[in-house]
C-alpha positions, 0 to 999 in steps of 0.5 A: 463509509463510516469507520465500522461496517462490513467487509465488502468483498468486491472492493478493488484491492480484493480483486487484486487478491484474488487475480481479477484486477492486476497490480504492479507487484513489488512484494508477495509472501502467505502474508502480505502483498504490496504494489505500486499505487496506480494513482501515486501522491509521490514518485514510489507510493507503495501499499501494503495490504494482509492477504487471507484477513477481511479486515477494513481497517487497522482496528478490524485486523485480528491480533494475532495477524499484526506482528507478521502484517506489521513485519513485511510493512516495515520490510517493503518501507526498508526497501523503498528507503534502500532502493529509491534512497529518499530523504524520509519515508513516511508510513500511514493508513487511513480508517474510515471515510473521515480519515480519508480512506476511500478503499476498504481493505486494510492498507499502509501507505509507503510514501518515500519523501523527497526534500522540495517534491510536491505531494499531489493530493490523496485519492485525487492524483492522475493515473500513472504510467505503467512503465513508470511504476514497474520500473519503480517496483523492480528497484524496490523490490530488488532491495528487499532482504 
C-alpha cells in the first residue's frame, strides 16, 4: 500500500482493538495499547498502537492525539528498558509499504537491543511462543509507572 489511502478497518491490529483478534497485552489506557509482537525481530519486541483514531500512519495521526500517543509510547520504551534491562532501545515506525510497513494501523516499534543479538528481519520472523511472550509482558509491565 502506497503512503496515503484509506483506513481499512479489517486490518489485524483493528481487530485487536476491537476483541476479535487476541494479543498478549502488556499496556492499556483510553489511549493507547501495547502488545507483544507475535512475530518478534528480537527478544521483547513491543508495539505501541493509538485506540479510538483511524490513522494508517504517523503522518494520518490528528494533532491534537500526538502528546498523549507519543506519552504512553515513550512510557511502555521506559518500561521495556527497566524491566528487561537492554544494553539500547531502539523506537521506530514505518509509513507506508516503501518503508516497510506491512500493517496499516499506526504503530511504534519497542526493540530493546542486546549487544551481539541477532535481529531477524521485519515482517519476515517465526511466530513466537505464547508462553514466551506472556512471560515477556508481565516483566514489562510490571515496570510501568
Amino acid at each position: 500500500m502506497s503512503l496515503y489511502g484509506t483506513y481499512d478497518d479489517a486490518n489485524i491490529f483493528a481487530k485487536i482493538l476491537r476483541g476479535e483478534a487476541p494479543a498478549v497485552k502488556v499496556y492499556e489506557d483510553d489511549e493507547a495499547l501495547s502488545f507483544m509482537d507475535i512475530f518478534p525481530q528480537v527478544r521483547g519486541h513491543t508495539l505501541v498502537i493509538p485506540k479510538a483514531v483511524q490513522a494508517r500512519n504517523f503522518i494520518e495521526l490528528p494533532p491534537e492525539r500526538m502528546g498523549a500517543y507519543m506519552q504512553r509510547v515513550q512510557k511502555v520504551t521506559r518500561a521495556v528498558a527497566e524491566g528487561l534491562k537492554p544494553d539500547g532501545v531502539r523506537v521506530m515506525t514505518f509509513n507506508g509499504a516503501a518503508s516497510g510497513q506491512t500493517i496499516y494501523h499506526l504503530h511504534f516499534h519497542i526493540y530493546p537491543i542486546w549487544q551481539g543479538a541477532a535481529e531477524r528481519p521485519h515482517a519476515a520472523g517465526k511466530q513466537a511462543d505464547l508462553a514466551e511472550l506472556r512471560a515477556l509482558a508481565d516483566q514489562i509491565a510490571a515496570a510501568i509507572r
